[in-house]
N, C-alpha and C positions, 0 to 999 in steps of 0.2 A: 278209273278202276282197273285193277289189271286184271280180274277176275270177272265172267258178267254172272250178276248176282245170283238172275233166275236159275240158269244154267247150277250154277254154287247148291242154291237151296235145295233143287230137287233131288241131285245128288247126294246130298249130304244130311239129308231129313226125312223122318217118315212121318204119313201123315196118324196122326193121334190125337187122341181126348185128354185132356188135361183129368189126372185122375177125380179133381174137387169139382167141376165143370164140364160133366160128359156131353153136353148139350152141344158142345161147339167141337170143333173140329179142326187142330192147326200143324202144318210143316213144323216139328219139333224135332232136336238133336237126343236119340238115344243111346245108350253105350254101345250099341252096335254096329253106331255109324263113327266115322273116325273122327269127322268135325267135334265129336266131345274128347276127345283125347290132346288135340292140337295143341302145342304150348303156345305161348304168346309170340315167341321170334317167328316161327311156322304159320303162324296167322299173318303177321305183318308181312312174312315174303310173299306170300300169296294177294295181299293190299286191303284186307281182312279185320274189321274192327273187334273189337270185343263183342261176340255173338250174344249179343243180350236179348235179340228177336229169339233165339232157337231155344229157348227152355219159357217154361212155363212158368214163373216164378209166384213163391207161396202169396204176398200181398195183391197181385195181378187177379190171382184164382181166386182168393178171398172177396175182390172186390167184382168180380166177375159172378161170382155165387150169389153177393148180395143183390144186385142189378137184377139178376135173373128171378131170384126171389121175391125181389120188389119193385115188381112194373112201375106200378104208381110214381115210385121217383123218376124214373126218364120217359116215362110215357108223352109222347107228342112233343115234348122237349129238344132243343139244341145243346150238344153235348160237345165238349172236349176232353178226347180221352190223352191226360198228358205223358210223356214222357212213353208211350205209347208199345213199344217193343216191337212181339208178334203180335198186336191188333185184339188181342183178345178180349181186351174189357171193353173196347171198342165195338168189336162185334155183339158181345154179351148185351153192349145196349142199344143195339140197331134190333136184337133179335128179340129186346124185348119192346122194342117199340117208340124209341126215341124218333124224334121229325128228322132230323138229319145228326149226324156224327162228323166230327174234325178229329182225325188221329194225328198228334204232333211229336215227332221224334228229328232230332238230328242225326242221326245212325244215318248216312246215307244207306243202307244195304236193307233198315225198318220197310222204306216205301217200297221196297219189291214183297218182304215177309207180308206187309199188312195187305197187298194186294191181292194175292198168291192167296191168303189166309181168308179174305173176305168174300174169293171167288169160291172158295171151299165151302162155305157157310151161308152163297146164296145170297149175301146182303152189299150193298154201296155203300163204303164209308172214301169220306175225303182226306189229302191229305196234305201235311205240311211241314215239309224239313225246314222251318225258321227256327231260332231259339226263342219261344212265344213267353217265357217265363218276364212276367213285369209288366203285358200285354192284358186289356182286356179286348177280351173278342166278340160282346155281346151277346156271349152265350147263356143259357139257364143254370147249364147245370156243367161244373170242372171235376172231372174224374182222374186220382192219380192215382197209382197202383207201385208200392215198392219205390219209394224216390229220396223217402232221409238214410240213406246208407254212408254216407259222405258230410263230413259237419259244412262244408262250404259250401254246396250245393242246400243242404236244407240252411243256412242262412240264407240262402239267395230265395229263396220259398217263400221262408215266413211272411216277408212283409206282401210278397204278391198276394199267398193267399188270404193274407188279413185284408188287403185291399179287394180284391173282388167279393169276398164274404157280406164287406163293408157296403160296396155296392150292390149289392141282394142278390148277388147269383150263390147256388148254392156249390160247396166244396166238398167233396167226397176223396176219403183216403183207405188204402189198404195198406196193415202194416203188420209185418211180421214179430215184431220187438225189435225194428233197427235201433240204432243207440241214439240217433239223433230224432227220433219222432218227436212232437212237439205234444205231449198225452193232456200238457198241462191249459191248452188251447184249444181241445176238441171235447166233444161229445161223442163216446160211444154208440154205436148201433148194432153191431153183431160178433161174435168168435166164431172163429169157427178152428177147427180141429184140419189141419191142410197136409198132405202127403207130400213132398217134397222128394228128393236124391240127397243122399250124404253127399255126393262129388259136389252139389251147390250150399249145399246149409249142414249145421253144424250136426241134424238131427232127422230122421226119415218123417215129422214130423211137426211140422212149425204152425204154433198156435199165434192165427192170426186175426187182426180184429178190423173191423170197418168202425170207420171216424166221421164223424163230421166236423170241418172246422171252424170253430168258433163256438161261443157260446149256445 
């Protein structure tokens, strides 16, 4: 990396509540830090991925609101929170009580934010830069937040989540209305009404819904 991360994030992030999920507490990019201005060429000179750890994204907060609303789902449980970012649905279910947490992102610059983020919130979550997608991890319970925004990437989903579903562990999604959600293979569980930035979404407010997948 040409950049070391930590050094990157503390700079470049203040710490903040996710306006749906005041509970938690994470290094996030505001407009008044420049990291949200950065173009893409600016980002790569500096060795800089697409900062997906530094904002809070609406399907993240959603599913993060629901965890925290409903213990009983991760209570005592083994979680993997996929596709992971800044840590926060991860932490949302450490804090509400899950046995252990696996936060899995490939973002090498995630496992500094989720560290960073989980030291903020007082909780241990583990973690894993592999690409875990097609993997079962003998976990309980698989938490993804915000992940059909890309039609080849949710191809690459469906059949895993069909397949751990298949073998009883439970799926859990947060979705904002991406265009590739799969609505026709889940089970609703909650909306909620989510604050957002225009500079991320098309709207200061993205109505979003938690899933379960599968019948």
């Amino acid at each position: 990396m040409k950049t070391d991360p930590e050094s990157f994030i503390r700079a470049n992030t203040g710490v903040l509540s996710p306006p749906h999920v005041p509970e938690v507490r994470l290094h996030l990019a505001t407009e008044a830090h420049e990291l949200w201005l950065k173009t893409e060429e600016e980002l790569e000179e500096i060795g800089l991925p697409p900062p997906f750890w530094a904002f809070a994204w609406a399907g993240g907060q959603g599913l993060a609101r629901y965890v925290l609303d409903h213990t009983e789902v991760v209570r005592g449980r083994r979680v993997v929170d996929f596709a992971s970012g800044s840590g926060l649905v991860a932490i949302a279910a450490m804090k509400a009580g899950a046995a252990s947490v696996l936060a899995a992102d490939i973002d090498p610059w995630a496992e500094t934010a989720v560290r960073l983020n989980s030291e903020l919130n007082d909780v241990e979550i583990a973690y894993t830069a592999e690409d875990i997608t097609g993997r079962d991890l003998a976990a309980d319970l698989y938490l993804a937040g915000d992940v059909f925004y890309d039609k080849s990437f949710a191809e690459r989903l469906l059949p895993w989540f069909t397949a751990l579903a298949s073998g009883g562990a439970t799926v859990i999604v947060g979705d904002p209305g991406r265009s590739y959600c799969p609505r026709d293979r889940m089970t609703a569980l909650a909306t909620y009404e989510v604050p957002v930035t225009r500079a991320l979404e098309d709207s200061e407010v993205k109505r979003t819904t938690v899933w379960r997948f599968g019948a």
